[in-house]
ROLUMSE-19174 format. One record per residue (C-alpha): residue number from 1; chain; x, y, z. Coordinates in steps of 0.001 Angstrom, whole numbers, padded with zeros to 6 digits. Layout:
<nodes>
{drenro NUM vexpa A px X py Y pz Z}
...
</nodes>
This chain:
<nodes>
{drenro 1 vexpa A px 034073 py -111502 pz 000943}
{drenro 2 vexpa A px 031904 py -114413 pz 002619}
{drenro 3 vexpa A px 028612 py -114765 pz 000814}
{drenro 4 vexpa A px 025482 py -115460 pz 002703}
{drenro 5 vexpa A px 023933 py -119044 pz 002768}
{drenro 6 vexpa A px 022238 py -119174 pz -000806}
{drenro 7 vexpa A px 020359 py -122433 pz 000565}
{drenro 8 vexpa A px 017199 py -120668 pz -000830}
{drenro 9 vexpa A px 018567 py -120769 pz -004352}
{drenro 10 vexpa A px 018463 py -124621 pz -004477}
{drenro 11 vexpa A px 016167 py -127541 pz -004191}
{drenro 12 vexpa A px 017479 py -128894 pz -000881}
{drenro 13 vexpa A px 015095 py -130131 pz 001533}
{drenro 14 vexpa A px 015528 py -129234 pz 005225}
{drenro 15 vexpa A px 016231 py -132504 pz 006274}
{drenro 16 vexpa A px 019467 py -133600 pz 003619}
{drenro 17 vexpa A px 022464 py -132473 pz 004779}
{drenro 18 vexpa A px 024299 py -133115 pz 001057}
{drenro 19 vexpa A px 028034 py -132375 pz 001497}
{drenro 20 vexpa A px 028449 py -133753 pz -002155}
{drenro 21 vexpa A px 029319 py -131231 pz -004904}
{drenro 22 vexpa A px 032403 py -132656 pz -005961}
{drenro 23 vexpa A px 030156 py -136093 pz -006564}
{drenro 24 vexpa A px 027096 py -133850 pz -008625}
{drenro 25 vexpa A px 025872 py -130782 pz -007662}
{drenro 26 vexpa A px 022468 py -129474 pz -006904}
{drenro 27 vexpa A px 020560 py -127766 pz -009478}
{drenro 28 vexpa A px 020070 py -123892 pz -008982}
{drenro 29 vexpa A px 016050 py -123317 pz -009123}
{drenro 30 vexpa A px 016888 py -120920 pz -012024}
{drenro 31 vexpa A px 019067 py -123867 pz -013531}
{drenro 32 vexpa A px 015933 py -125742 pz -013895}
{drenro 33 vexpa A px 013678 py -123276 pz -014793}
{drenro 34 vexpa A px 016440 py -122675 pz -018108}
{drenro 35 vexpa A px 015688 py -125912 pz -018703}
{drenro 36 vexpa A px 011835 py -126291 pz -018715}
{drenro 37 vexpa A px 011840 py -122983 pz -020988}
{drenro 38 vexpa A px 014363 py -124499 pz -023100}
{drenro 39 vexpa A px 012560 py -127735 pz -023515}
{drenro 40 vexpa A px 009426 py -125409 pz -024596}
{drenro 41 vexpa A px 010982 py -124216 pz -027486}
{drenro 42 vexpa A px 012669 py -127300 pz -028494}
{drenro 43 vexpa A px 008389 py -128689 pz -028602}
{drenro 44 vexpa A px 008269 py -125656 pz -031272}
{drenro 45 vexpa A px 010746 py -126678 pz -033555}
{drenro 46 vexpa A px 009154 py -123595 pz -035999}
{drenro 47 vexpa A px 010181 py -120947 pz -033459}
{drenro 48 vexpa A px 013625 py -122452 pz -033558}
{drenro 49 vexpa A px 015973 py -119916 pz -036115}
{drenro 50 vexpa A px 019225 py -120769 pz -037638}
{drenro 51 vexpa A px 020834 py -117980 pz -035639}
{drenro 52 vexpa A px 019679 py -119886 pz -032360}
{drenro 53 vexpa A px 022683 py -122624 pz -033506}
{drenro 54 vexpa A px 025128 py -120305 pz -032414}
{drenro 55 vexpa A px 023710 py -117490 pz -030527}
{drenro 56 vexpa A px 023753 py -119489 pz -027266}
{drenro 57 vexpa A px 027424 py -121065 pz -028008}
{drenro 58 vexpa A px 028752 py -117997 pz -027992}
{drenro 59 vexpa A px 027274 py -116397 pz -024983}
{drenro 60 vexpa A px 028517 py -119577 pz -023223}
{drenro 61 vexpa A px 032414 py -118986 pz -024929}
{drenro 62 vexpa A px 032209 py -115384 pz -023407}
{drenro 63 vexpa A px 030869 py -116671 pz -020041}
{drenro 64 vexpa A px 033957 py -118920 pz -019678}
{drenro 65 vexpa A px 036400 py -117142 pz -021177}
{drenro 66 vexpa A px 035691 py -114746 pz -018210}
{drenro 67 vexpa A px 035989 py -117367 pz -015373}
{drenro 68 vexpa A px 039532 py -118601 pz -016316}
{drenro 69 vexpa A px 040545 py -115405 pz -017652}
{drenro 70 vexpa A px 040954 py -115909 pz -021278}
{drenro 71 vexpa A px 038959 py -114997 pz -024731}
{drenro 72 vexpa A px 036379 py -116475 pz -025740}
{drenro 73 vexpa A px 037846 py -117446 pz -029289}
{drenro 74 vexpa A px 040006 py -120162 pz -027191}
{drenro 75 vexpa A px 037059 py -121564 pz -025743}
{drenro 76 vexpa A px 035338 py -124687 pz -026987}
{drenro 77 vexpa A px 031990 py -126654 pz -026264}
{drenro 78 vexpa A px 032714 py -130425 pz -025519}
{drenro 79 vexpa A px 029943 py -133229 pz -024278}
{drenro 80 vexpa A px 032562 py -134581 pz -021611}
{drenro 81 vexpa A px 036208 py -134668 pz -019888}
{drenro 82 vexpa A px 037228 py -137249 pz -021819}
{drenro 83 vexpa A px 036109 py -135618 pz -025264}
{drenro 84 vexpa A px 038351 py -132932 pz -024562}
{drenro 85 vexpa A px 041469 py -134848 pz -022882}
{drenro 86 vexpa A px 041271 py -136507 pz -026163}
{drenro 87 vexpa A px 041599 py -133607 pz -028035}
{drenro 88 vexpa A px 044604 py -132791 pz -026348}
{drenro 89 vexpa A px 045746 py -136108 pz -027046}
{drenro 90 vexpa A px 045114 py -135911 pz -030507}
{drenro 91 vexpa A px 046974 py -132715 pz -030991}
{drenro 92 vexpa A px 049953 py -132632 pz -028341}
{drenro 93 vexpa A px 053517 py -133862 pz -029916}
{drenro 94 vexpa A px 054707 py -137441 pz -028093}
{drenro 95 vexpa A px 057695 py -138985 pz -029929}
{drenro 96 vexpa A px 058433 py -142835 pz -028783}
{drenro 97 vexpa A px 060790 py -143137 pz -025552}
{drenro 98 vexpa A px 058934 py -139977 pz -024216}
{drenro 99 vexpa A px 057288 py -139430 pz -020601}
{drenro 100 vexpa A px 053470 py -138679 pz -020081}
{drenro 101 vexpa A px 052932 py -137701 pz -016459}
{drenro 102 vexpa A px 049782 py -137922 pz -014390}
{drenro 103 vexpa A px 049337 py -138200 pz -010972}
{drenro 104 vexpa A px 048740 py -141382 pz -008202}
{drenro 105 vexpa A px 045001 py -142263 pz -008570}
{drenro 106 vexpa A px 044191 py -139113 pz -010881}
{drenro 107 vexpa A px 040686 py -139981 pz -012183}
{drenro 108 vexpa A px 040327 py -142335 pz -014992}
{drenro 109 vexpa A px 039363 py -139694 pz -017799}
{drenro 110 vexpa A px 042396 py -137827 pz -018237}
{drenro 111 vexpa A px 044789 py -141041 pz -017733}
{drenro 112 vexpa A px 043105 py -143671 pz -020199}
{drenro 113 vexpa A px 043794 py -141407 pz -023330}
{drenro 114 vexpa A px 047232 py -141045 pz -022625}
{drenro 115 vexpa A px 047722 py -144891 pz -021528}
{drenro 116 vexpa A px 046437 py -145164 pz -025216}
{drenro 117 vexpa A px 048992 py -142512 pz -026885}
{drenro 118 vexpa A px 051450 py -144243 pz -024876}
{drenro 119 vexpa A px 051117 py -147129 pz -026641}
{drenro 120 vexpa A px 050505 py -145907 pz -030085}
{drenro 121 vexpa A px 053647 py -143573 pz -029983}
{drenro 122 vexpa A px 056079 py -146224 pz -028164}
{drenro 123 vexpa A px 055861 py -143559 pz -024897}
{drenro 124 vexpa A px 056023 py -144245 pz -021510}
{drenro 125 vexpa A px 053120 py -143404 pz -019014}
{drenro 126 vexpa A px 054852 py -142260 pz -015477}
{drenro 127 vexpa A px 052488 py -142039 pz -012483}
{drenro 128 vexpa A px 053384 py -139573 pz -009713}
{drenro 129 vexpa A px 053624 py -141436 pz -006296}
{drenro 130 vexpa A px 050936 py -139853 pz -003917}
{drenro 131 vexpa A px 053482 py -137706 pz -002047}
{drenro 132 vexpa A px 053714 py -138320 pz 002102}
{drenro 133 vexpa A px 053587 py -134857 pz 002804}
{drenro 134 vexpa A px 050597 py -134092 pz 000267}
{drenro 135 vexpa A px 053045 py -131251 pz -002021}
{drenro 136 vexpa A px 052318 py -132524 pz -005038}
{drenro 137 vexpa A px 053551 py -129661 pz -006795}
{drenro 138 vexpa A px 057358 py -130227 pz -005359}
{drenro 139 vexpa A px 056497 py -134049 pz -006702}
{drenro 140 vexpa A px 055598 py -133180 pz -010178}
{drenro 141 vexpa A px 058537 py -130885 pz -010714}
{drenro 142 vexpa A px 061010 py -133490 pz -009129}
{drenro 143 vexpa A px 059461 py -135702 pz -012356}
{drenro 144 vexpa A px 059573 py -133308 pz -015039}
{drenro 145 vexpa A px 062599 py -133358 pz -016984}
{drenro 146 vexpa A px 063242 py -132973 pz -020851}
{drenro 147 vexpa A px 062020 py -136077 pz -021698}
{drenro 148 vexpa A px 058745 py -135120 pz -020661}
{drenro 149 vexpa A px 056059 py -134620 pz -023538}
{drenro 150 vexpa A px 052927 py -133946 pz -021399}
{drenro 151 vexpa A px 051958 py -133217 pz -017710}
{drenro 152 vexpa A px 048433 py -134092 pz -017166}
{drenro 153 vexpa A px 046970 py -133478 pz -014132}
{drenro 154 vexpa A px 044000 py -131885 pz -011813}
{drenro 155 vexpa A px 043560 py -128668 pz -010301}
{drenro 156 vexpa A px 043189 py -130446 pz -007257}
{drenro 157 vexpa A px 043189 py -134240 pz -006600}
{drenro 158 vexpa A px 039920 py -135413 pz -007226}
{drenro 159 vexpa A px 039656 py -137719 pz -003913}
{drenro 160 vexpa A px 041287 py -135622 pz -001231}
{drenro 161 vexpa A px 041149 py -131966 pz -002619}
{drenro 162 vexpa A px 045327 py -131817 pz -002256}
{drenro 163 vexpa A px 046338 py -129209 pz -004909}
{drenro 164 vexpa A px 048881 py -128769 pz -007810}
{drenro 165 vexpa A px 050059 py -125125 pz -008129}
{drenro 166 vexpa A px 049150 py -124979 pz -011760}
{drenro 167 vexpa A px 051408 py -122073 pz -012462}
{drenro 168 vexpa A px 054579 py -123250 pz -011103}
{drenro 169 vexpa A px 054050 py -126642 pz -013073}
{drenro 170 vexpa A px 053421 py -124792 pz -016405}
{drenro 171 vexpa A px 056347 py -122577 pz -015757}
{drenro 172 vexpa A px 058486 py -125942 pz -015467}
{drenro 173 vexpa A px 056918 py -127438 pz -018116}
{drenro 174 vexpa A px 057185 py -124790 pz -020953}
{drenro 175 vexpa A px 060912 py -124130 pz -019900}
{drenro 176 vexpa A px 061491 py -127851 pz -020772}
{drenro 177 vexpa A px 058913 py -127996 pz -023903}
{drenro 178 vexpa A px 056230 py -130155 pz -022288}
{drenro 179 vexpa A px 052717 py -129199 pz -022927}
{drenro 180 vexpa A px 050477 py -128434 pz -019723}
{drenro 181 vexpa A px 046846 py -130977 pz -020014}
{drenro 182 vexpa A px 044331 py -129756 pz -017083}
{drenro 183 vexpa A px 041196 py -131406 pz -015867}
{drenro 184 vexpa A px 040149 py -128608 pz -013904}
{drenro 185 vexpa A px 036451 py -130416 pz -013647}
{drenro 186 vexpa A px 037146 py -130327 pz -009749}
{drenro 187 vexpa A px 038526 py -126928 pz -008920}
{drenro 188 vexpa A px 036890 py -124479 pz -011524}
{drenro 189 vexpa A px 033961 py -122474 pz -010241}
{drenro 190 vexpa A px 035277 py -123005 pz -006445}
{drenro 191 vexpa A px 038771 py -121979 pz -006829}
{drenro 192 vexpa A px 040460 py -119500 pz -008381}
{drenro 193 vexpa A px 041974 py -119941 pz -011649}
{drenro 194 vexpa A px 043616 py -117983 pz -014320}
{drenro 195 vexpa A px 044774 py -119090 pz -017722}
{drenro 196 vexpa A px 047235 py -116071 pz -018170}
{drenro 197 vexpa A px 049471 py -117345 pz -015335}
{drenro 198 vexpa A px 048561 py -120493 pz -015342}
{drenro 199 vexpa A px 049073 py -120925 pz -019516}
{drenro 200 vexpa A px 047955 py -124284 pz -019835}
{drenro 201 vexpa A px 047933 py -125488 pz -023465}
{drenro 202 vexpa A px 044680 py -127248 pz -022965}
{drenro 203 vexpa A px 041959 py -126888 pz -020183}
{drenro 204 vexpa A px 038489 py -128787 pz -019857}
{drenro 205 vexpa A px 035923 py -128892 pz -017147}
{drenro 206 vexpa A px 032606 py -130809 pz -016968}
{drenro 207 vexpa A px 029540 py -128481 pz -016348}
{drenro 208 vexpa A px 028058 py -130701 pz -013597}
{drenro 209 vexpa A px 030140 py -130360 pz -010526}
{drenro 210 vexpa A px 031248 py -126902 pz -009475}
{drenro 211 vexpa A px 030118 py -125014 pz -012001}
{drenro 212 vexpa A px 026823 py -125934 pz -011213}
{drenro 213 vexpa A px 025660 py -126770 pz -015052}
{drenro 214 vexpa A px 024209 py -129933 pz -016304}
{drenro 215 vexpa A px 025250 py -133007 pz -017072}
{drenro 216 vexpa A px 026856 py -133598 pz -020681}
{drenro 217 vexpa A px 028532 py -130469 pz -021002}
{drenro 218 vexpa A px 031552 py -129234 pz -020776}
{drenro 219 vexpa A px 034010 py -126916 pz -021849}
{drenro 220 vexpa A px 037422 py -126911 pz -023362}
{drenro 221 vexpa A px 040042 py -124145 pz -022985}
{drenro 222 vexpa A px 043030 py -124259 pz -026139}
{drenro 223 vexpa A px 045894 py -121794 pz -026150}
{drenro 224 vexpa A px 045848 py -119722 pz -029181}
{drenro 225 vexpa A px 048978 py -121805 pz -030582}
{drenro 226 vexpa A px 046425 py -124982 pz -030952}
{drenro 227 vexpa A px 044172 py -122902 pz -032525}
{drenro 228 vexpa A px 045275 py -125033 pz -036229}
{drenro 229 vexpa A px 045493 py -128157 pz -034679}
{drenro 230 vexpa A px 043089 py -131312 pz -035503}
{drenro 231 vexpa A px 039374 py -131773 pz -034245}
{drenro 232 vexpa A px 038241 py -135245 pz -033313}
{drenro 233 vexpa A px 035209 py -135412 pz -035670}
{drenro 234 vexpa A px 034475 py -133459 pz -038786}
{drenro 235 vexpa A px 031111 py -131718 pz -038388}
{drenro 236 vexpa A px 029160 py -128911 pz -039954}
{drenro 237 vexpa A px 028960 py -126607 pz -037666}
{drenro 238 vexpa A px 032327 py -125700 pz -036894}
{drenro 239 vexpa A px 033040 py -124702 pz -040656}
{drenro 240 vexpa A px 033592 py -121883 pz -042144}
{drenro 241 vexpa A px 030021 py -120523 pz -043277}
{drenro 242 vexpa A px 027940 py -122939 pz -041764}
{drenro 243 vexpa A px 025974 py -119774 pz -040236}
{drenro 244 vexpa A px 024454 py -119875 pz -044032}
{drenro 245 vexpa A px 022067 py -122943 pz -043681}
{drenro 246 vexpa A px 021527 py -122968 pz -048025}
{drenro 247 vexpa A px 025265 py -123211 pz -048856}
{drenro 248 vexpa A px 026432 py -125931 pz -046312}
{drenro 249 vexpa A px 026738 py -128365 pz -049525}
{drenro 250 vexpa A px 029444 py -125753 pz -050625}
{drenro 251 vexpa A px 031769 py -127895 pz -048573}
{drenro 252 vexpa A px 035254 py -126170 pz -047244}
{drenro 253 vexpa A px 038225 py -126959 pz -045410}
{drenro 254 vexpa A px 038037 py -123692 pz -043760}
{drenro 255 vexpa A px 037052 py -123803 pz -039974}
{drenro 256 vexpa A px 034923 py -121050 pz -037533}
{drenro 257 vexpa A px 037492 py -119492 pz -036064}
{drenro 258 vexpa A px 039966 py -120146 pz -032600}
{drenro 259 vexpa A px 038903 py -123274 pz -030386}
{drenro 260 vexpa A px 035579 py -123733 pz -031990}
{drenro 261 vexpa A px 037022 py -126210 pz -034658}
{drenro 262 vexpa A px 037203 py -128415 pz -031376}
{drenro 263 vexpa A px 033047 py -128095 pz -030694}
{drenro 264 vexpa A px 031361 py -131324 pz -030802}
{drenro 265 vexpa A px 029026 py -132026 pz -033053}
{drenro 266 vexpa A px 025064 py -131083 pz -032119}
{drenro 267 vexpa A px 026813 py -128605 pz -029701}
{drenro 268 vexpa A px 023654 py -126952 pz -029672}
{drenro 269 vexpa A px 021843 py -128292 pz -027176}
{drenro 270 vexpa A px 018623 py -126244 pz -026743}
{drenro 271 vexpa A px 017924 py -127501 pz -023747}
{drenro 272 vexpa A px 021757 py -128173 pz -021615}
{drenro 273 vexpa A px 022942 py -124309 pz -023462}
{drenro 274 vexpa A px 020836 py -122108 pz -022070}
{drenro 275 vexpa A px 020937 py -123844 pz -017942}
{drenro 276 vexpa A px 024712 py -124092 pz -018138}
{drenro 277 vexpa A px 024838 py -120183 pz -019314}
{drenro 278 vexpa A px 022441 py -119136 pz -016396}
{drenro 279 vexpa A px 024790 py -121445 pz -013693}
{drenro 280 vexpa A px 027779 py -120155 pz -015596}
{drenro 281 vexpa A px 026001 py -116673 pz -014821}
{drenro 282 vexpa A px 025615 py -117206 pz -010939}
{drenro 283 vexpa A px 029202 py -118105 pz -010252}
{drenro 284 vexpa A px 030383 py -114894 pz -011712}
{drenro 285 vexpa A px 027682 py -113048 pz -009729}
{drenro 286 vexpa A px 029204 py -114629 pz -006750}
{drenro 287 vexpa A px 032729 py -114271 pz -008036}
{drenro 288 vexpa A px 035159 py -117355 pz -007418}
{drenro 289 vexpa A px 037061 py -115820 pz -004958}
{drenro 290 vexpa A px 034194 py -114918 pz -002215}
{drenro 291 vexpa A px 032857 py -119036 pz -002927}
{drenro 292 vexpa A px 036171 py -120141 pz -001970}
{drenro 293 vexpa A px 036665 py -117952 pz 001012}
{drenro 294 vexpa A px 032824 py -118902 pz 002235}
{drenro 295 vexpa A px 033464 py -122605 pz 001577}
{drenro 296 vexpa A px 036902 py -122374 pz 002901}
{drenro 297 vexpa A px 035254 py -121310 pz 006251}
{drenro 298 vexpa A px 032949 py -125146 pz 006157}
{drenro 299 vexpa A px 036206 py -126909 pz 005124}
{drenro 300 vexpa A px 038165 py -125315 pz 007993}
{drenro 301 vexpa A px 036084 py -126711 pz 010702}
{drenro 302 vexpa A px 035499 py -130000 pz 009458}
{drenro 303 vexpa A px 039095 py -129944 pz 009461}
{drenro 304 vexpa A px 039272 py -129003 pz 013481}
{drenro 305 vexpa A px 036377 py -131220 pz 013550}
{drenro 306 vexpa A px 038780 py -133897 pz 012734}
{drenro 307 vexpa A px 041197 py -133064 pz 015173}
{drenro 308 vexpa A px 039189 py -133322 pz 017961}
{drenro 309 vexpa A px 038135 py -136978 pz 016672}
{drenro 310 vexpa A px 041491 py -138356 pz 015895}
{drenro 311 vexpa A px 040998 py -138395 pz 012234}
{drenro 312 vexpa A px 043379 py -136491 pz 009477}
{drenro 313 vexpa A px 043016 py -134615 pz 006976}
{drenro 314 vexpa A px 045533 py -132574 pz 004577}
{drenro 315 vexpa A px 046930 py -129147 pz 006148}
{drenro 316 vexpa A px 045160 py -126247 pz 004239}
{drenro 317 vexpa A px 048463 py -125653 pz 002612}
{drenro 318 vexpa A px 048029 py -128087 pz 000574}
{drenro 319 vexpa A px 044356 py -128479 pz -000041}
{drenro 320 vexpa A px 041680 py -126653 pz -001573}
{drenro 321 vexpa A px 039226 py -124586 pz 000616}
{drenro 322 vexpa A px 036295 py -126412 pz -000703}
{drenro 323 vexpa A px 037223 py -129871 pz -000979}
{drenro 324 vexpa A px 038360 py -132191 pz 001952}
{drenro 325 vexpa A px 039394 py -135796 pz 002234}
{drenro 326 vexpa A px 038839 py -136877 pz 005646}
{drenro 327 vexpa A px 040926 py -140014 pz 006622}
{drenro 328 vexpa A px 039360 py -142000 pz 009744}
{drenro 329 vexpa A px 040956 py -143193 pz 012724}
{drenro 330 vexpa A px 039737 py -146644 pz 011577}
{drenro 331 vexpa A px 039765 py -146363 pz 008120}
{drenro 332 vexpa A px 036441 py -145666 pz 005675}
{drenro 333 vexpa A px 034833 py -148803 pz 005435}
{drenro 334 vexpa A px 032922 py -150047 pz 002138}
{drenro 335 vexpa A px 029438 py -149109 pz 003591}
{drenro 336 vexpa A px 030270 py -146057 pz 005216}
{drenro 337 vexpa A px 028752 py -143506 pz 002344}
{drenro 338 vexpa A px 025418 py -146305 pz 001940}
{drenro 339 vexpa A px 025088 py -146162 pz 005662}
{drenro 340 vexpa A px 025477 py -142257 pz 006275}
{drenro 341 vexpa A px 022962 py -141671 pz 003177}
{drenro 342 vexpa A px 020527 py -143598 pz 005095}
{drenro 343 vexpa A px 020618 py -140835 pz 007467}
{drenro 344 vexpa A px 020401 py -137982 pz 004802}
{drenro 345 vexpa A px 023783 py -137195 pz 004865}
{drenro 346 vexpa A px 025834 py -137270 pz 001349}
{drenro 347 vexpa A px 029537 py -137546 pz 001198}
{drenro 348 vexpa A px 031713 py -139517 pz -001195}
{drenro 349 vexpa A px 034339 py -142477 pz -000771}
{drenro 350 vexpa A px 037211 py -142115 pz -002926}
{drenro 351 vexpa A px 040077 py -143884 pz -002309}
{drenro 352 vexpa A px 041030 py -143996 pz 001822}
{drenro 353 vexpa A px 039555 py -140837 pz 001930}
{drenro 354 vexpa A px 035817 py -139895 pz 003031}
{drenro 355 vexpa A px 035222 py -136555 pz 000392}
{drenro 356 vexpa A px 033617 py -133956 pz 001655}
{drenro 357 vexpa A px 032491 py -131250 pz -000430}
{drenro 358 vexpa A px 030400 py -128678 pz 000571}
{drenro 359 vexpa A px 029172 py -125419 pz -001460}
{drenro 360 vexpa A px 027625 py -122450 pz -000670}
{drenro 361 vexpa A px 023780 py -124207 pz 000737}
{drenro 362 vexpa A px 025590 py -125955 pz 003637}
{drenro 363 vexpa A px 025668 py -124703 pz 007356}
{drenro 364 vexpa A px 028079 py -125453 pz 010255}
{drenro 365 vexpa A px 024787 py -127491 pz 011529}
{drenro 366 vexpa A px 025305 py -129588 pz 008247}
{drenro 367 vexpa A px 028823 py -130590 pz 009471}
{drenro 368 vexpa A px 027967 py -131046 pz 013120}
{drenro 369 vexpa A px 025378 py -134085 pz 012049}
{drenro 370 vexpa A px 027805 py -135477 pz 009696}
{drenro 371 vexpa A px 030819 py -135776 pz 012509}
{drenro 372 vexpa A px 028211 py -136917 pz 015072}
{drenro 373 vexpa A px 027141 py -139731 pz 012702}
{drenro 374 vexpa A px 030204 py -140775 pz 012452}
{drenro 375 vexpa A px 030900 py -140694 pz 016309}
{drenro 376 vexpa A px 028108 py -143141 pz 016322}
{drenro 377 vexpa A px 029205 py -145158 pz 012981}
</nodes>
């Protein structure tokens, strides 16, 4: 179903045309509002219970689980991509000689912790050539053979919004033994995605982009078989009892239960918690699939938009609906992003590619200024 323009629900003003979500996304008015609240109580430290350490945690697990489709007892909070690639890392089983694949220019956080278990464990890091024709899936599964320890990739490619079918990789990699390591920071909350097909054996996503939370949040997604498997830190909260304040010096080895072993420590943010569960809270309202379809809409004319202009961009095949990388006739120079800012309009350079990312408070009118800008550029 397409939505309506939800312009209304953000702080935009008329004149910015910000085609930028994949970069940082606007804050949803009732986002900040969270926030401010949030920050009131922190100011009242006395109003602040022990049951407030974990109330909010777990109303964010259950919000989650039910985007991707899984339980909330797999779900765990993490400050960052990188906190919970390295999870993975710490827990997935690499024996020397063995591949670790990721993909051509996959972004740096889920490819510098396995460059590092590489080494450690005598394994070899193989990078996935960008593919001509933009199927990465038929690349990866070319690459994957039973030598292969991990697959690590995106959802989508972070620069150009060409996609890995998630399921068909997983279904490859679990038939050879490899374990599945997704970064779904630039797909979740804008396209569809669900754990039960996809089984990955770890997922994490940063709050900030799509899913419309804050910044220095995320979440991490562990298959019930890593349930036993080893946090990176050691802190209280994600032991066994640590609900009873009085007895945390009756130390234990015994964890909470599921993913929440992997929580990092001060998870319990009283200010980040409660805006991420009320952006969390909108997506589902909107439901994934009707974003998608009303984004899809933007990204389908800015590709006929680049048609007409003699620029390229992947065939909707092989890209997601609301994430385009726009390759110019003459190539994106250094400046370009600087110089179309200066007119209000906000896109990304990645790569050779001129990201566009639009969500749910841009119009066709947005698009038309950013083409004609770059008629003129």
């Amino acid at each position: 179903m397409m939505l309506p323009n939800q312009r209304h629900l953000f702080e935009i003003p008329d004149e910015i045309s910000y085609l930028n979500c994949a970069y940082m996304s606007p804050q949803l008015r009732a986002v900040s509002d969270a926030g401010v609240q949030a920050m009131a109580q922190k100011a009242r430290p006395w109003s602040i219970t022990s049951a407030d350490f974990f109330d909010e945690t777990e109303r964010l697990r259950v919000l989650f689980a039910e985007l991707v489709g899984g339980r909330a007892d797999s779900v765990a909070i993490v400050p960052s991509v990188s906190y919970g690639i390295g999870v993975a890392a710490a827990n997935v089983t690499v024996a020397a000689g063995q591949r670790i694949l990721v993909l051509e220019d996959q972004f740096p956080s889920n490819v510098y912790p396995w460059m590092e278990l590489a080494s450690t464990r005598g394994a070899k890091l193989v990078t996935v050539p960008r593919p001509v024709d933009h199927d990465w899936t038929s690349a990866l599964l070319e690459c994957i053979d039973a030598n292969t320890a991990v697959v690590a990739v995106p959802n989508c490619h972070w620069t150009d919004g060409t996609i890995v079918d998630l399921a068909s990789i997983g279904t490859r990699a679990r038939e050879l033994g490899a374990a599945l390591v997704v970064d779904a920071t630039q797909s979740l909350g804008a396209m569809p995605l669900d754990v039960a097909g996809t089984q990955p054996d770890f997922l994490v996503a940063a709050s900030y982009k799509w899913l419309l939370g804050p910044y220095s949040l995320g979440f991490l997604y562990a298959n019930k078989r890593w349930h036993s498997g080893r946090p990176l830190e050691h802190n209280w909260i994600v032991r066994a009892g640590s609900e009873n304040f009085g007895g945390l010096v009756n130390y234990t080895s015994d964890f909470q239960p599921g993913a929440r072993r992997y929580d990092v420590g001060e998870r319990s943010n009283f200010a980040l918690l409660p805006m991420a569960r009320v952006a969390l809270r909108q997506i589902l309202d909107w439901k994934v699939e009707n974003i998608a379809e009303t984004i899809g809409r933007l990204t389908a004319l800015i590709e006929s938009y680049a048609d007409e202009a003699g620029h390229s961009v992947a065939s909707s095949d092989n890209r997601a609906a609301h994430l385009v990388g726009l390759r110019l006739a003459n190539g994106v120079s250094k400046d370009l992003a600087a110089r179309l800012a200066a007119q209000n309009i906000y896109v990304s350079s990645r790569g050779d590619s001129l990201r566009i990312a639009p969500h749910l408070y841009n119009t066709e009118a947005d698009l038309a200024r950013l083409f004609e800008a770059l008629d003129k550029s």
